[in-house]
C-alpha positions as CSV (number, residue, x, y, z in Angstrom):
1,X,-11.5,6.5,7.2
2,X,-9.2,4.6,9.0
3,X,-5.9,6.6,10.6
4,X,-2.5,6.3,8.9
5,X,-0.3,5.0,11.7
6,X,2.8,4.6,9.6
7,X,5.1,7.1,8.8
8,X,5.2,6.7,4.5
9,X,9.2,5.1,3.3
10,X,9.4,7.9,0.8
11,X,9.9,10.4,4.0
12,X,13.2,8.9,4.6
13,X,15.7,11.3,3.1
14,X,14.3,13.8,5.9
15,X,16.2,12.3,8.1
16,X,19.5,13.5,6.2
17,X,18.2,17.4,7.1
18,X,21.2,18.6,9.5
19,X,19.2,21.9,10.4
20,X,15.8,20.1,11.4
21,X,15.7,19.1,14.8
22,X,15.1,15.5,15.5
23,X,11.8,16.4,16.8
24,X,11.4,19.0,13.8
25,X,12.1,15.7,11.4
26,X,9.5,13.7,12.8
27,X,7.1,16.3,12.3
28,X,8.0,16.9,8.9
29,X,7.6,13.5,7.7
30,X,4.3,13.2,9.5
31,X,3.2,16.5,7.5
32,X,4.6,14.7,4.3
33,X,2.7,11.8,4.6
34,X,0.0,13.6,5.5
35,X,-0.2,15.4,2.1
36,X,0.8,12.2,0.1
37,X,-1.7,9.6,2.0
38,X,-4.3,12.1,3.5
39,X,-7.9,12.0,1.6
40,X,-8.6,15.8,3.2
41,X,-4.9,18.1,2.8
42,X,-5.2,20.5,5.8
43,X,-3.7,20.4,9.0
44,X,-6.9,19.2,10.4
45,X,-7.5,16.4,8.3
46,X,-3.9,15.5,8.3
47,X,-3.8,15.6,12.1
48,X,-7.2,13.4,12.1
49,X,-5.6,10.5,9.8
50,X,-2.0,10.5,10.1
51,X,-1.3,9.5,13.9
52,X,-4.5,11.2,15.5
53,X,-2.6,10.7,19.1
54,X,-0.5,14.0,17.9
55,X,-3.2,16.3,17.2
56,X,-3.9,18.9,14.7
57,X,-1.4,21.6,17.2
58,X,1.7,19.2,16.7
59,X,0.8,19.7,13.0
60,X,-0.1,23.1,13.1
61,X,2.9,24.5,15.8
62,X,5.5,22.8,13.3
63,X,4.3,24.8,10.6
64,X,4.0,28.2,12.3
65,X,5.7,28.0,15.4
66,X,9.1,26.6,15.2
67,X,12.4,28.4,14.2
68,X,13.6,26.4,11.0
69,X,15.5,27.7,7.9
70,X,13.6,27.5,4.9
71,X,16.3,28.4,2.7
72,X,18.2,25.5,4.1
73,X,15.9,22.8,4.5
74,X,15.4,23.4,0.4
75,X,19.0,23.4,-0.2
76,X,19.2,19.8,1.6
77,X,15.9,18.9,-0.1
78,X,17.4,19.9,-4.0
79,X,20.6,18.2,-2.7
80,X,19.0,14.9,-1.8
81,X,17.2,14.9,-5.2
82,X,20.7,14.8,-6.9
């Protein structure tokens, strides 16, 4: 399969998330595309297809490793849905 080298336009409204980091945003919508465009759903086959230079760690360290508020982020999710 061929790697996704695009970051998917329906990952835009991420960038509204005031408590993600800019770095923590970019992540987020790789992750997002990854689940969306990804034939295999795990941070290893996301890692492999969606921008392979990152590496399944970048993946993996944003979903265990940083300091983010889930509460929040869904709060600014629900409110971008409205």
């Amino acid at each position: 399969m061929l790697p996704i080298t695009d970051l998917l336009s329906c990952t835009e409204p991420i960038n509204e998330f005031e408590s993600l980091s800019p770095e923590q945003q970019h992540h987020a919508k790789t992750y997002t595309t990854g689940l969306v465009a990804a034939s295999n759903k795990t941070v290893a086959g996301i890692a492999r297809e969606v921008i392979p230079s990152q590496g399944k760690r970048a993946v993996n360290k944003f979903l265990t490793e940083y300091d983010w508020d889930e509460d929040q982020v869904n709060h600014e999710r629900l409110e971008e849905l409205q």
